[in-house]
C-alpha positions as CSV (number, residue, x, y, z in Angstrom):
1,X,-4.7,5.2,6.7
2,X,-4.3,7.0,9.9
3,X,-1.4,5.4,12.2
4,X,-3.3,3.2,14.9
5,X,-1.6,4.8,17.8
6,X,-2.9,2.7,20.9
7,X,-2.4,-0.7,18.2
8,X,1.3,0.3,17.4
9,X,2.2,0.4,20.9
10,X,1.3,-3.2,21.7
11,X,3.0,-4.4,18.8
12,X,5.1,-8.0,19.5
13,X,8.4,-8.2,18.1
14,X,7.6,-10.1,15.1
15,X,5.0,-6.9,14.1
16,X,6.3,-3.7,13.3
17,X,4.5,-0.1,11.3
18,X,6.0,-0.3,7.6
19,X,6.3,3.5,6.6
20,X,3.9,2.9,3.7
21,X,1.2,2.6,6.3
22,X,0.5,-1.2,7.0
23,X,1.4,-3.5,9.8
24,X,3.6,-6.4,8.7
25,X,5.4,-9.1,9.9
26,X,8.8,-8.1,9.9
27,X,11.6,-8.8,7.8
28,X,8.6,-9.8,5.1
29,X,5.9,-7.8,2.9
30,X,3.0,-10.3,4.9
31,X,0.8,-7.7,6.5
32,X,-1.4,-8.4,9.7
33,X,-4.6,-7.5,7.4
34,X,-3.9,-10.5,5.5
35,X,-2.6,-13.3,8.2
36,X,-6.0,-12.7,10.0
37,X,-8.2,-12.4,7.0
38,X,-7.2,-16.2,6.3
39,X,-7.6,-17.0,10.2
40,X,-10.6,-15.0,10.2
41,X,-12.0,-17.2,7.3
42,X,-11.2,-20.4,9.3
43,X,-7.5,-21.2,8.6
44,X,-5.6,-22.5,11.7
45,X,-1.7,-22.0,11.9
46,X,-0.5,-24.3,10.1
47,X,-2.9,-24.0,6.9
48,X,-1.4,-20.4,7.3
49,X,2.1,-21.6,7.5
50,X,0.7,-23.5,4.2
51,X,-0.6,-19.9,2.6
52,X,2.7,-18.1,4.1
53,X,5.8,-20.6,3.7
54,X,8.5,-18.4,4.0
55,X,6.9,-17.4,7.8
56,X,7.9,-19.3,11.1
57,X,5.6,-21.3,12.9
58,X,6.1,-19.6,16.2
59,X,6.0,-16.1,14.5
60,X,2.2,-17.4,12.9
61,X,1.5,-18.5,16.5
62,X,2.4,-14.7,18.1
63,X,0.4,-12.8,15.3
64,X,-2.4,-15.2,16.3
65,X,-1.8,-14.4,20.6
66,X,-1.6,-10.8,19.5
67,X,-4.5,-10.8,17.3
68,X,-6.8,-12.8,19.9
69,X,-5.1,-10.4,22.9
70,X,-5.9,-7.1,21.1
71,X,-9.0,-8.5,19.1
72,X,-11.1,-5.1,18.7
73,X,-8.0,-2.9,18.2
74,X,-6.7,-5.3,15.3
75,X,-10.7,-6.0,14.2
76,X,-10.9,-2.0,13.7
77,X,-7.6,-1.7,12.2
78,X,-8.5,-4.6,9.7
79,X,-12.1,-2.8,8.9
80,X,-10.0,0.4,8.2
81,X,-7.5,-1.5,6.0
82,X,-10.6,-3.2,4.0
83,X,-12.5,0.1,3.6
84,X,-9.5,1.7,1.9
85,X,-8.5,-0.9,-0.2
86,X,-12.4,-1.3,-1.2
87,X,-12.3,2.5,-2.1
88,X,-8.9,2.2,-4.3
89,X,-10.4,-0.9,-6.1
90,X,-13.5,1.2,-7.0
91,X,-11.5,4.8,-7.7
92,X,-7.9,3.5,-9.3
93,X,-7.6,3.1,-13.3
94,X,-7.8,-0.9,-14.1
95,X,-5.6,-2.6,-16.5
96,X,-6.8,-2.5,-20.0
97,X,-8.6,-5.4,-21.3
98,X,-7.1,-7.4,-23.8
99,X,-9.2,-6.1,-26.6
100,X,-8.0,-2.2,-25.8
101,X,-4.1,-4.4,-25.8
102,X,-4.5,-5.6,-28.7
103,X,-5.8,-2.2,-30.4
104,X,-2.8,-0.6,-29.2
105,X,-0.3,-3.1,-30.3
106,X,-1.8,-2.8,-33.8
107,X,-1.7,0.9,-33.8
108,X,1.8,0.9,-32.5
109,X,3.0,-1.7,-35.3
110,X,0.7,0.5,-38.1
111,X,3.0,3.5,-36.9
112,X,6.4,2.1,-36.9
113,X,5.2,0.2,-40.8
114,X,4.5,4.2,-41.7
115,X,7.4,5.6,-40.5
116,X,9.1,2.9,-41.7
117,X,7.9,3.7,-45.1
118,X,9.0,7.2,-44.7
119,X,12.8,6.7,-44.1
């Protein structure tokens, strides 16, 4: 993700760029992207203060200001922060299912019983 220049700048206090490339709230992993996805889907402060219990109330209400003061530079960020994490989900390796698990634990206990045998 390309650093949102003009968003960065009007950053509050309780916001700052991690160097991995996602807006948080600092002093915690909680990123912008996800604090407005729950508002976005109708959660108020405190139901997000209910999602995010280790966040401040006031710090919940200045993401919220921020978010509704900046609303199409945080709405494109949040499009751009979807779009890549839509492209790893459909790129990146999944876990193995629990079938492939189990046929590599058996193959791993079948080698250690033959070399086992060997010794």
């Amino acid at each position: 993700m390309e650093r949102p220049e003009a968003l960065i700048e009007r950053l509050p206090g309780c916001l700052h760029w991690s160097p991995d490339g996602e807006i948080r709230v600092v002093g915690h992993r909680i990123g912008l992207y996800h604090l407005i996805h729950y508002y976005n889907e109708g959660y108020n402060a405190e139901m997000l203060l209910c999602q995010f219990p280790t966040l401040h109330l006031v710090v919940i209400h200045k993401v919220l200001v921020f978010y509704l003061e900046n609303r199409e530079a945080v709405d494109a960020y949040i499009a751009e922060y979807r779009a890549e994490l839509d492209h790893l989900r459909a790129t990146g390796r999944h876990a193995p299912s629990l079938a492939e698990m189990r046929a590599r634990l058996e193959a791993r206990e079948q080698a250690v019983t033959v070399n086992a045998d060997r010794v």
